[in-house]
C-alpha positions in Angstrom: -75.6 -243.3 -28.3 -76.7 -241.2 -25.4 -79.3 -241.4 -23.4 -82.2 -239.0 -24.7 -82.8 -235.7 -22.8 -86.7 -235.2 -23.9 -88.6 -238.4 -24.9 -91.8 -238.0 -26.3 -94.5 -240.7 -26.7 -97.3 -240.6 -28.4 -100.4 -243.6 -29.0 -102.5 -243.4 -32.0 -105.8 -242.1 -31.6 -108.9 -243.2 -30.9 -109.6 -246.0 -33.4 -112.6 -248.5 -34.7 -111.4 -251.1 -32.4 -111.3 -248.8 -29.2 -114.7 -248.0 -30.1 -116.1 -251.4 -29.9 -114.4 -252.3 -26.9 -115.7 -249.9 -24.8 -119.5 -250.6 -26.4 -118.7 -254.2 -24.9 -117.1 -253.0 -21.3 -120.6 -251.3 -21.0 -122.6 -254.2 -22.0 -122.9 -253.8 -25.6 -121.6 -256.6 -27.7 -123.5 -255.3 -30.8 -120.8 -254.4 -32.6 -118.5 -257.6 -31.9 -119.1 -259.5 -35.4 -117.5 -262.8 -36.7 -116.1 -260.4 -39.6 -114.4 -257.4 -36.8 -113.2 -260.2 -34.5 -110.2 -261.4 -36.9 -108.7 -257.9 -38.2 -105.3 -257.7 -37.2 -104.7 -254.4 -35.2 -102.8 -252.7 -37.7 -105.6 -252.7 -39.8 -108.1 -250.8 -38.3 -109.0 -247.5 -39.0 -108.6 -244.2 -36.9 -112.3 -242.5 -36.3 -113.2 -239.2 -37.0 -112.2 -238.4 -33.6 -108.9 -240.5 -33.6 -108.0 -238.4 -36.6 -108.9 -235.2 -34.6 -106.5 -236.6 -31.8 -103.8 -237.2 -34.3 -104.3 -233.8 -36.0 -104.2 -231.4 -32.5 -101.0 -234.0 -31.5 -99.7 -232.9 -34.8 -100.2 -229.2 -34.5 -99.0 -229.6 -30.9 -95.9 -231.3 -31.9 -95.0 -228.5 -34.9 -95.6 -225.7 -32.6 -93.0 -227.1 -29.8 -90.3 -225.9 -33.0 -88.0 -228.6 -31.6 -85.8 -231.0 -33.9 -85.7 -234.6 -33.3 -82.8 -236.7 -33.1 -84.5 -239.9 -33.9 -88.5 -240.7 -34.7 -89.4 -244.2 -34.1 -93.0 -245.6 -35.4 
């Protein structure tokens, strides 16, 4: 296998989690509750501006009309 010419990496966007993490870096430990604190990562959803992130990375993505040799989640 040869080394890839173009690689593209993309995070998720902005998610529940994210959003309660940066309430506490700014003193706000509100939203940290004995129910949010033991979700496992995967499970947590995208917000309605993560799924605005994920949408424009899409439409970016389809509008670079490029084929990818290999897509790796």
């Amino acid at each position: 296998m040869s080394m890839p010419l173009d690689l593209y990496v993309i995070r998720h966007g902005e998610s529940e989690a994210n959003v309660i993490v940066q309430a506490g870096e700014q003193g706000d430990n509100s939203l940290y509750t004995q129910d949010n604190v033991t979700v496992p990562d995967r499970s947590w959803r995208l917000t309605a501006t993560g799924r605005k992130q994920a949408d424009c990375i899409g439409r970016w993505l389809v509008s670079q009309q490029q084929l990818f040799d290999r897509y790796m989640v």
